[in-house]
C-alpha positions in Angstrom: 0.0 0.0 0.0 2.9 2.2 -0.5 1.2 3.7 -3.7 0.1 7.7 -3.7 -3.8 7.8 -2.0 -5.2 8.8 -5.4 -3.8 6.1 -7.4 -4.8 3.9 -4.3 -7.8 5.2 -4.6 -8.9 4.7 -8.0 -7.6 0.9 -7.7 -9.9 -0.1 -5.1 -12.3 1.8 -6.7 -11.9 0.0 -10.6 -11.3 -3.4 -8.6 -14.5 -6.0 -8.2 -16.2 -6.5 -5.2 -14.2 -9.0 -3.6 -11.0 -7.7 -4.9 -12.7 -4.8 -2.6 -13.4 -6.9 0.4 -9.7 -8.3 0.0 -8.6 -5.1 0.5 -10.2 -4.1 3.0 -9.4 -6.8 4.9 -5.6 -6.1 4.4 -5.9 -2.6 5.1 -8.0 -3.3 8.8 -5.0 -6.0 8.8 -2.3 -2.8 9.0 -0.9 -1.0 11.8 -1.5 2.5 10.2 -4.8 4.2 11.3 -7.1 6.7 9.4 -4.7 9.5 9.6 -2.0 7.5 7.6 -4.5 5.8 5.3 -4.4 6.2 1.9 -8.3 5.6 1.1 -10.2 8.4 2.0 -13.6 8.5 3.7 -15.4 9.4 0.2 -13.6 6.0 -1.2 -15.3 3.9 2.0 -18.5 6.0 1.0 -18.6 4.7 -2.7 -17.7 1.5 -2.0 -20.9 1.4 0.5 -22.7 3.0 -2.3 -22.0 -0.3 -4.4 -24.7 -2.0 -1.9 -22.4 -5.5 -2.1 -22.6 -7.6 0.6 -19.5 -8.8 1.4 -18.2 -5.2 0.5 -20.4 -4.2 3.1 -19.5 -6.6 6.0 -15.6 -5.7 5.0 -16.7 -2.3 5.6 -18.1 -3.0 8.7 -15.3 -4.8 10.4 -12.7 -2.4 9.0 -13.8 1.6 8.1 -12.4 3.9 9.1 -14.7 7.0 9.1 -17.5 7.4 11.5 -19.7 8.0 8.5 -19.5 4.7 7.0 -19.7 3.0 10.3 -23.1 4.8 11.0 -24.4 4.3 7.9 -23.5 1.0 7.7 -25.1 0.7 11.6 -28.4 2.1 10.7 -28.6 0.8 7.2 -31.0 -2.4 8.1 -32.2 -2.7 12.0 -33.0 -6.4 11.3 -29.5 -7.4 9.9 -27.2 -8.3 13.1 -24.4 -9.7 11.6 -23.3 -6.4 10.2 -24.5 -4.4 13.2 -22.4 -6.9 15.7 -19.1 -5.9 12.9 -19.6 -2.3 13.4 -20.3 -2.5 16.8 -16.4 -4.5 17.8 -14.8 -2.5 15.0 -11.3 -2.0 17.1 -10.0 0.4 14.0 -12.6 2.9 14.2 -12.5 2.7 17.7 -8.8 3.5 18.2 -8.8 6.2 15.7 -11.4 8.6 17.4 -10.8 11.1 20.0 -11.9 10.6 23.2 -13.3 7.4 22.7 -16.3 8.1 21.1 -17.1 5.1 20.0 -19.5 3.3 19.7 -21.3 6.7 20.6 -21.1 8.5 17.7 -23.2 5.7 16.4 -26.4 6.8 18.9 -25.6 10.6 19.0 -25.4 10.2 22.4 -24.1 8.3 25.4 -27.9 8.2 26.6 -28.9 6.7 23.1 -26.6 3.9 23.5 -27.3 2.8 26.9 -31.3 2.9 25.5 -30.0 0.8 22.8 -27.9 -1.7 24.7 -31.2 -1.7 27.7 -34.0 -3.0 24.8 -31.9 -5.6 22.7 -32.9 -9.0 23.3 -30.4 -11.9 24.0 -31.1 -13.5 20.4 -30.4 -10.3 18.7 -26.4 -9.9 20.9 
């Protein structure tokens, strides 16, 4: 990944979806955090745009960008398998300030203890 971002970039970008969801995986995989990365939180936001499943579960265990991780979060209430990704994402978790997350998910801290209060055990 030693490439310029742009170039980067327009790889991942011209690469089929599980050429994506490779990638992504490598990328979570890699010491460097969002400040170092070379994909950009626009990039994660068109590959969520391609509405691939795999792409999407990649996404989920490895974005960086809050964005992505709420959208991805509040895409489909029913669908716990990606929820349960975004929610033990460590690399979006040890890139925000003040440990944040998995707040910025909720808005607030009182959203997510409301949250974690009415799940049942066969949705955890």
């Amino acid at each position: 990944m030693s490439r310029p971002s742009k170039a980067e970039e327009a790889i991942l970008l011209a690469s089929d979806n599980a050429a994506a969801a490779d990638y992504l995986v490598k990328r979570g995989e890699a010491e460097t955090g969002r400040f170092w990365d070379s994909i950009s939180e626009e990039t994660e936001a068109a590959l969520l745009e391609r509405n691939d499943r795999l792409v999407n579960l990649r996404l989920a265990e490895y974005c960086l960008y809050p964005a992505t991780a709420h959208a991805l979060f509040h895409h489909d209430p029913t669908d716990w398998a990606l929820r349960s990704l975004v929610l033990s994402n460590q690399k979006i978790a040890q890139g925000l300030l003040l440990n944040s997350f998995p707040e910025c998910l909720f808005g607030s801290a009182e959203a997510l203890r409301a949250f974690l209060t009415c799940i049942t055990p066969d949705e955890a």
